[in-house]
C-alpha positions as CSV (number, residue, x, y, z in Angstrom):
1,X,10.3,9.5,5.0
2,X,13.5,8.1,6.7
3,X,13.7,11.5,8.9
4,X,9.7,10.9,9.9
5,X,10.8,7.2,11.0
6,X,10.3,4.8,8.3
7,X,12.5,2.3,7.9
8,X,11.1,-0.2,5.5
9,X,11.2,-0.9,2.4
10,X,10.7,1.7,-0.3
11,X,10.7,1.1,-4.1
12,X,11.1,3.8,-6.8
13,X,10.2,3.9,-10.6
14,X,11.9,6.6,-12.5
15,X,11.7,6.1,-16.5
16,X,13.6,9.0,-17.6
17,X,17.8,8.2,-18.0
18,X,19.0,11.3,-16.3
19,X,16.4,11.2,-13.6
20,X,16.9,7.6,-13.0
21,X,20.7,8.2,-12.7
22,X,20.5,11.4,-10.0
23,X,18.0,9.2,-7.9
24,X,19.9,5.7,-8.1
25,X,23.1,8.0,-6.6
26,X,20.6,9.1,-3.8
27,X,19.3,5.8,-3.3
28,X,22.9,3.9,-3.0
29,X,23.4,5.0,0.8
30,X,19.7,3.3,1.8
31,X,20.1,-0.5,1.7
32,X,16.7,-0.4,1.8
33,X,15.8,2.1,-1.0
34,X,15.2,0.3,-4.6
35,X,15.2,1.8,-7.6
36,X,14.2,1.2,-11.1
37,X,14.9,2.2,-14.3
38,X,11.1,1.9,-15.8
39,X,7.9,3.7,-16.2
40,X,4.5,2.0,-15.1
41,X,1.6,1.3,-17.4
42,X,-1.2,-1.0,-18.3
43,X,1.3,-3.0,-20.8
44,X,4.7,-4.8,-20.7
45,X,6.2,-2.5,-23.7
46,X,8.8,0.6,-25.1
47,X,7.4,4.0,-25.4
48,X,8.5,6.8,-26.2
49,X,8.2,9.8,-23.5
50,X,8.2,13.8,-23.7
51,X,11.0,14.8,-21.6
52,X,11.2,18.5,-20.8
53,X,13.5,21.0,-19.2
54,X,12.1,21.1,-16.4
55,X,12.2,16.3,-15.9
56,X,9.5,16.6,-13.3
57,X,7.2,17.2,-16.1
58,X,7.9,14.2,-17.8
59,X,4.8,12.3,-19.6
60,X,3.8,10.3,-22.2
61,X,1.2,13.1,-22.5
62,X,1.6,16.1,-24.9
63,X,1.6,19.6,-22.3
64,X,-1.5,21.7,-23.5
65,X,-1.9,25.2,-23.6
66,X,-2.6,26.1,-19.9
67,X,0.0,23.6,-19.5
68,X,2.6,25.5,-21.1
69,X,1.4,29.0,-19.6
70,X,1.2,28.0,-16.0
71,X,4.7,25.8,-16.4
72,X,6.9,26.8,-18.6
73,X,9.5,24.4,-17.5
74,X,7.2,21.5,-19.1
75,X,7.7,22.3,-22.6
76,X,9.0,19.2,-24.5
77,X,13.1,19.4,-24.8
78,X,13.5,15.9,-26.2
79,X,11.7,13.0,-26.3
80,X,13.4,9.5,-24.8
81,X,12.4,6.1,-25.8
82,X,11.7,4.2,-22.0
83,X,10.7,0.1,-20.9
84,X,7.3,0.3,-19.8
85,X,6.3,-2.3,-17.4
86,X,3.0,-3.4,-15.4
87,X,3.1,-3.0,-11.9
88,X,1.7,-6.9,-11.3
89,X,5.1,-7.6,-13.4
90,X,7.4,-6.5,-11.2
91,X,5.5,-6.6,-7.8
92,X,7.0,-10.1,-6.6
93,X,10.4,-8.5,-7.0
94,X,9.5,-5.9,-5.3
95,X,7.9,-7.5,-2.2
96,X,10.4,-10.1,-2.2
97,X,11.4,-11.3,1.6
98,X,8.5,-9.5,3.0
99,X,6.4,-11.4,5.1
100,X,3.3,-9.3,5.5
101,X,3.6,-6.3,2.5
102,X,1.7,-3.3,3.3
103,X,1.5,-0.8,0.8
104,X,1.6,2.7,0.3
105,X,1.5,3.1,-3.4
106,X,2.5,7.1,-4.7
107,X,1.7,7.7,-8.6
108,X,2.9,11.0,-9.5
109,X,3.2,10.2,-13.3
110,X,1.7,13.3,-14.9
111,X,-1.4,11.9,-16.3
112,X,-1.1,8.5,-16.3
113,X,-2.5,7.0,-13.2
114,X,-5.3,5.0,-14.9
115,X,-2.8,3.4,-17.1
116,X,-0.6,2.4,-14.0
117,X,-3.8,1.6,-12.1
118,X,-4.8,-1.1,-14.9
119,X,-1.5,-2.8,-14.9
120,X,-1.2,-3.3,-10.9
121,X,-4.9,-5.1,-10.6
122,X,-2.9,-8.4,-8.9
123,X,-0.2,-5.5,-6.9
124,X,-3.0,-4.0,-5.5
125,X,-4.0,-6.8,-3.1
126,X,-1.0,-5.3,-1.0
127,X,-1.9,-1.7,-0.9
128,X,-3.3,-0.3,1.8
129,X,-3.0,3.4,1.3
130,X,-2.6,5.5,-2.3
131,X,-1.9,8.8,-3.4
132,X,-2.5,10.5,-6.6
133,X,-1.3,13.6,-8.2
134,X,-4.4,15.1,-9.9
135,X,-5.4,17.5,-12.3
136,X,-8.5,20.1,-11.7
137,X,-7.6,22.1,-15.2
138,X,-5.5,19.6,-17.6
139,X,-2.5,20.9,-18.2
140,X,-1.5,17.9,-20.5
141,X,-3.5,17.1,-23.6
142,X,-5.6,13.8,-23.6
143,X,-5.5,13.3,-19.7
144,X,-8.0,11.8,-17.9
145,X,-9.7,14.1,-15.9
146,X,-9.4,14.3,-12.0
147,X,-13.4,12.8,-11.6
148,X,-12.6,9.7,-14.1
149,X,-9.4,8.8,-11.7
150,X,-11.1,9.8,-8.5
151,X,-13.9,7.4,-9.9
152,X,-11.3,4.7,-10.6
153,X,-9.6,4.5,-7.5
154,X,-12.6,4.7,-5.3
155,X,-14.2,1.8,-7.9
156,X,-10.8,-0.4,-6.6
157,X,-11.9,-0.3,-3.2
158,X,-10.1,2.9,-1.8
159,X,-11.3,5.4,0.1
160,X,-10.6,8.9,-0.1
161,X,-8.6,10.4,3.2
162,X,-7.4,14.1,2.2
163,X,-7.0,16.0,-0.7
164,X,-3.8,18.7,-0.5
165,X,-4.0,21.7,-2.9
166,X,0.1,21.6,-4.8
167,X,-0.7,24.2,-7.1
168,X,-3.2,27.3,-8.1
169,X,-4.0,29.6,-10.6
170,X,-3.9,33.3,-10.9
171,X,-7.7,33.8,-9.3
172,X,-6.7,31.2,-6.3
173,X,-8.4,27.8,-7.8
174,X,-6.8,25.1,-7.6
175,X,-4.5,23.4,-10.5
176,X,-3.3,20.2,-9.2
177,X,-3.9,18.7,-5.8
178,X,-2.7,15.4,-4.2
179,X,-5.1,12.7,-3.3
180,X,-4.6,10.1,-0.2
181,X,-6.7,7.4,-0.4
182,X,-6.8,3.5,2.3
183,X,-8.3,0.7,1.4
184,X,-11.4,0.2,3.1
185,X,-13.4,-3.0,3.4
């Protein structure tokens, strides 16, 4: 982001210890780069999440079959007990010494945008633009499917701008894709 020109303030969540850790040593030479050591959710609480070989894979979610198949870096190593927090929690903290906060919120939480959606209903009065990791074919087991969240964000007021094919199957259809959304309204 800093190479396309932006030079404001940008705030990242990162539950998992040894993630956390490589990104805060990233972080430390952009004054303006924040980082915290918490996951987002609909509640203020400890949970315990599946951390697998391959961390980008981490989620409070199970990976299902497919899952497994397609990704075999997202089988479940070890699991990690993590602070959960609400968006709307920390947002003040966050937004602190910003006049005019505008918002461009990224969830890329393996299956749990709806859970991070419900716990930022007062945050999201500052986001102007969203994006959203989604899944055509689950590849975790008890996600929410790609409809229900594109349903839910549109629901919040959010419009959707693009939607960016990440990953396919075999036969060329389409695993997960990114979704842009801006507030319209």
């Amino acid at each position: 982001m800093r190479r396309l020109g932006f030079d404001g303030r940008t705030v990242s969540f990162e539950p998992v210890a040894q993630s956390y850790e490589r990104l805060a040593v990233v972080a430390r030479s952009d004054d303006h780069w924040l980082v915290r050591n918490v996951a987002l959710g609909s509640l203020n609480e400890r949970r315990m999440i599946n951390v697998p070989e391959g961390t980008v894979f981490a989620s409070f979610f199970e990976p299902n079959k497919f899952g497994l198949e397609r990704f075999p870096k997202s089988s479940v190593g070890h699991m990690e007990e993590v602070e959960v927090r609400t968006l709307d929690s920390m947002v003040d903290s966050c937004l602190e010494g910003l006049s005019q906060p505008k918002v461009y919120l990224k969830l890329d939480t393996q299956g749990w945008d709806l859970e991070v959606l419900n716990g930022s209903r007062t945050a999201l009065q500052y986001v102007v633009g969203l994006q959203s990791e989604l899944s055509v074919k689950p590849i975790y087991v008890g996600m929410p499917s790609y409809l229900q969240v594109l349903d839910a964000i549109q629901g919040l007021g959010f419009g959707l701008t693009g939607i960016y094919p990440i990953s396919r199957d075999r036969n060329s259809q389409i695993i997960e894709f990114d979704a842009v959304f801006i507030r319209v309204g």
